[in-house]
N, C-alpha and C positions, 0 to 999 in steps of 0.2 A: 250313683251306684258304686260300691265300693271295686277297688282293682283286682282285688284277689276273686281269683276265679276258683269256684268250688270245686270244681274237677279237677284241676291241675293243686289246690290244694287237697284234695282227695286222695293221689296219689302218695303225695308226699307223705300223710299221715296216714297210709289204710296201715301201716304195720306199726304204727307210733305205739299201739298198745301191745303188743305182742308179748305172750308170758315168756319169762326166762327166769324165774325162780329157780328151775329143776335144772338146766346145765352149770356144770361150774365153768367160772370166770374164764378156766383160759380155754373153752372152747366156743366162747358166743365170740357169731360173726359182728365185730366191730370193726367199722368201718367211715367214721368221723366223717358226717357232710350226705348221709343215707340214711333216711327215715328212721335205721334201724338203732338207730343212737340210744333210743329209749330203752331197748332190751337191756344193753349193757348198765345200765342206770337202775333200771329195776330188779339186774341182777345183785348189786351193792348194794341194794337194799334190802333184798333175802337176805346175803350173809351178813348183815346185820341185826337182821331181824334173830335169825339163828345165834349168832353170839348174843346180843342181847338175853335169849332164851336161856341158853347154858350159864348164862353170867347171873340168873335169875332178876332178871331186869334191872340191872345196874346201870347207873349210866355211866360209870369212869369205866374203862379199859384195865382189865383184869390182868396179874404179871405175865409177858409171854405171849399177849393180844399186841396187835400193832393196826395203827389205819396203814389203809389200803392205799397206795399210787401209782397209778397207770398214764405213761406215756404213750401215745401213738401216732405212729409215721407211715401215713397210705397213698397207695394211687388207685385209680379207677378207669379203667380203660372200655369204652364200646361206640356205641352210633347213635346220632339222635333218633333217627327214624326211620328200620326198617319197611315201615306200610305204604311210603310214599313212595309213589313210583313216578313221580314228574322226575325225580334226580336222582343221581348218584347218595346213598348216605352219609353222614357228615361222622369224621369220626372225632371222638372226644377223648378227654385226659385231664381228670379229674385229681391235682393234688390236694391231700386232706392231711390234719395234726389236730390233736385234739388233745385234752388233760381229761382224767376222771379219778376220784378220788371219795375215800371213804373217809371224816372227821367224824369219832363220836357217833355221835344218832345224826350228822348231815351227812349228806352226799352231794357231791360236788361233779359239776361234768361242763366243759369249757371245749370247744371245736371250731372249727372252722377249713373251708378246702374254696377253691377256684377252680372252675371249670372250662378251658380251653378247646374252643368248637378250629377244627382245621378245617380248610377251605373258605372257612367264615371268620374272616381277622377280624370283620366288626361287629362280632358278636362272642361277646364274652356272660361268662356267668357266677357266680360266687356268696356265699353266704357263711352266716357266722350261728352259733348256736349257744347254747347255756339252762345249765337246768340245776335247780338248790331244793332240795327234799331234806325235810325233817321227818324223825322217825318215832312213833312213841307208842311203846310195848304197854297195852291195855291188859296184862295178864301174860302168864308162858307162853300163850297160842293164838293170839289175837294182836294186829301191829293197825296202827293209823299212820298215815304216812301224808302229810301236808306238804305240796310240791309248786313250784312255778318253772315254768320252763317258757323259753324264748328265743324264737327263732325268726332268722329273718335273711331274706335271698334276694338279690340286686341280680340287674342285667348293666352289662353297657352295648348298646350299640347305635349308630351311624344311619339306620336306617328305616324312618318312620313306617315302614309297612310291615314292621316284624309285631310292635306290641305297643299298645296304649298311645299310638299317635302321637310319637316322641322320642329324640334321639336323647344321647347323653348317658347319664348314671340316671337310674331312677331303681325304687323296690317295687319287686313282683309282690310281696307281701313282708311286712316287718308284723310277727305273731306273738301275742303272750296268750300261756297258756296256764290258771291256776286252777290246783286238782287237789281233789281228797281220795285218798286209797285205801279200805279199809281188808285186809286178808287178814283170812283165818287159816290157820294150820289145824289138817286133819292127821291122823294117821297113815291115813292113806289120801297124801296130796295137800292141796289147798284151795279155796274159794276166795277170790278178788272181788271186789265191787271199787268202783272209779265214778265219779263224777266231775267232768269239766266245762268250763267255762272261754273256746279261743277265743281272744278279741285281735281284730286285723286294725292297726294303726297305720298302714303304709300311705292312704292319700293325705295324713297328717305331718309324716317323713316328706313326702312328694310335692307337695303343695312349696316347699321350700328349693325344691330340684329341678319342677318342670314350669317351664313359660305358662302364662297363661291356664292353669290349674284350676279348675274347680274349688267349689266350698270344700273340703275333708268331709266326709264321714265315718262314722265307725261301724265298722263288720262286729257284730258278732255271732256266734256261737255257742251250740250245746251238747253236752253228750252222755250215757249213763255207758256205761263197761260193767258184764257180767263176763267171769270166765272164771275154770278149774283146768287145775294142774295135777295132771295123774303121777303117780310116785314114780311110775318107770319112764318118763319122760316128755310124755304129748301134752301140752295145753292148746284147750279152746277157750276162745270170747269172743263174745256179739256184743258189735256196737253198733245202736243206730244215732243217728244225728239229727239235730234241728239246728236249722238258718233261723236264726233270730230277731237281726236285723242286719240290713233296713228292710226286708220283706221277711215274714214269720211262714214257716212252710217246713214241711218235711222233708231233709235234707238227703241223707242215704243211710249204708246201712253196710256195714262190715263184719265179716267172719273170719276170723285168724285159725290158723291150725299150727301148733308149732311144736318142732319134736329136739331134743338134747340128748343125747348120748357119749359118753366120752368125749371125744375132738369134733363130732358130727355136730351141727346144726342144721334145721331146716326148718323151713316155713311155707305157709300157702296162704296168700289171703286174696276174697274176694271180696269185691263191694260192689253196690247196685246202688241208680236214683233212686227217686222217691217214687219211682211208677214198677222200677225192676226192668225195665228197657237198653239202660247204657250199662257198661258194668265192665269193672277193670280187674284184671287177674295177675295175681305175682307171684309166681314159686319163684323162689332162694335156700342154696346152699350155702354152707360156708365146713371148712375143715382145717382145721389146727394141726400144725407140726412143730412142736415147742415154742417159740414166742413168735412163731407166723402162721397170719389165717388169710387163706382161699376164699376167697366168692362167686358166685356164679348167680344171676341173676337177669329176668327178660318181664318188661312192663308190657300187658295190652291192657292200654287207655282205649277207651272209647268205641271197645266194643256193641254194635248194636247202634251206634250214632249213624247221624243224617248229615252231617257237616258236607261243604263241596270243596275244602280243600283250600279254598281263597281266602287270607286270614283275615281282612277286609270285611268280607260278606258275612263267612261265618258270627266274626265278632257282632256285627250289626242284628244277627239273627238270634243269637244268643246258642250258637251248635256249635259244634265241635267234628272232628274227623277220628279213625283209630289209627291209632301209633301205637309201633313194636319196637321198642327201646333195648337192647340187650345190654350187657356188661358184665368186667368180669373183674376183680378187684386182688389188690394182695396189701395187709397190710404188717406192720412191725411192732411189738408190744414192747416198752419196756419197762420193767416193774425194779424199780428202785427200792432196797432193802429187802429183809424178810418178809412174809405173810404168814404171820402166825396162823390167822385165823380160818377156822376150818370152812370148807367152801358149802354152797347149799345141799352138795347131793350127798355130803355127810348122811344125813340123817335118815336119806332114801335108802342110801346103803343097808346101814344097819339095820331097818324094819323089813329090807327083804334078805 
């Protein structure tokens, strides 16, 4: 059975699709090393997609257009687990840096942060990210967007009761993810469709890190993304998922709600199994004050679960417990040279 555990990657991706066409750039909460990485990615692809539009689908760079580059330097502060009450909670200190960047019709987006558990020296956490979109303007109002993105998250620790019956460096999951996005611009808004494909590589990574290792298999995954983005700021999309392999089954089911306004962002997303029994909820904030954004965010995993706590049992049982994770983020933007180019909610503006 492959190592990546659905629920905890669950988490990690319920907000991977979230709309952010409709905010501009400097008010989405980026935050390098947090699910939300995708937003910012998808938002350089709106204002691409909109230059492209004005440029009347040209693909060179119009006089007075310039690619986009963003620097960013964050930390992430909170606890692993308020729901646990055998202990005191663990507090954490997440540094994160990341590159994103607009070339042309790609988009480019490079991250990485470490995660620092105190009280717990031998247990560290960190991963790295990366995501390469092409962008190709099917008419004025119509964008295909061919995407790969790849993500993958390591533990170290000292002591074999924590995870996968083994100490040292090993990956919770090393993930590739390729994707088709086809949006349409309306008048009023836009209509997304996404389809992808994650494949989990990590017991292939693992097999080379951990004693005594298993054969590797590969994880996969499926997913179809519908959503609409209203002109004055809210997008919705439902995604539901399929476990593919090594067992084919109905995987869960995700609802995003996301709102943009000037320096404001926010989010809600909920996902449920395959039965609608366990089911994990996340509001996030985030607010902008010229090249620094705010976060504010609290995971409940594992609402509605039967898990007993023992990470041992559980694993063998195939449960889980709920944890209430909070956090609170500040990170540093910096944008090197001018940006010509006009941001997405250009266009909201003016049709209202």
């Amino acid at each position: 059975m492959c190592s990546l555990n659905h629920g905890t990657k669950g988490v990690l991706l319920s907000v991977l699709l979230a709309v952010s066409g409709a905010p501009g750039l400097m008010s989405l909460p980026y935050i390098p090393g947090c699910p939300l990485h995708e937003s910012c990615v998808r938002a350089l692809r709106a204002e691409q997609r909109n230059r492209r539009r004005a440029n009347k689908n040209r693909d060179e760079l119009s006089p007075g257009m310039s690619a986009v580059h963003n620097l960013n330097l964050g930390v992430i502060a909170g606890f692993d687990d308020l729901a646990d009450t055998t202990r005191n909670p663990v507090f954490t200190l997440k540094p994160t840096a990341a590159y994103f960047g607009n070339f042309g019709d790609f988009d480019l987006y490079i991250g990485a942060f470490y995660t620092l558990f105190f009280e717990e020296p031998l247990v560290q956490k960190g991963g790295f990210q990366a995501t390469l979109g092409y962008n190709m303007l099917l008419g004025d109002t119509t964008t295909l967007t061919v995407s790969l993105d790849n993500d993958d998250q390591f533990n170290i620790t000292k002591d074999t009761k924590l995870a996968l019956d083994t100490d040292g460096f090993y990956f919770m999951f090393a993930n590739a993810e390729p994707s088709l996005t086809l949006t349409q611009d309306l008048y009023y808004g836009d209509i997304t469709a996404t389809i992808g494909v994650p494949l989990d590589y990590s017991e292939y990574v693992n097999q080379f890190l951990v004693q005594d290792a298993e054969d590797p298999e590969l994880c996969i995954d499926g997913y179809a993304t519908l959503g609409y983005n209203f002109p004055f700021g809210l997008g919705i999309q439902v995604s539901p998922r399929m476990w593919i392999r090594p067992d084919t089954e109905y995987g869960e089911t995700e609802l995003t709600l996301t709102y943009g306004k000037g320096s404001f962002y926010g989010s809600f997303t909920v996902s449920a199994d395959d039965r609608f029994k366990e089911w994990t909820i996340e509001p996030y904030v985030a607010y902008t004050i010229n090249n620094f954004t705010f976060t504010a965010t609290v995971v409940f995993d594992g609402i509605g679960s039967t898990g007993t706590g023992n990470d041992l049992v559980d694993a063998e049982a195939g449960s889980g417990k709920m944890t209430i994770t909070p956090s609170i983020g500040i990170k540093y933007r910096f944008q090197p040279g001018k940006q010509a180019t006009p941001s997405p909610l250009s266009f909201i503006e003016s049709a209202e």
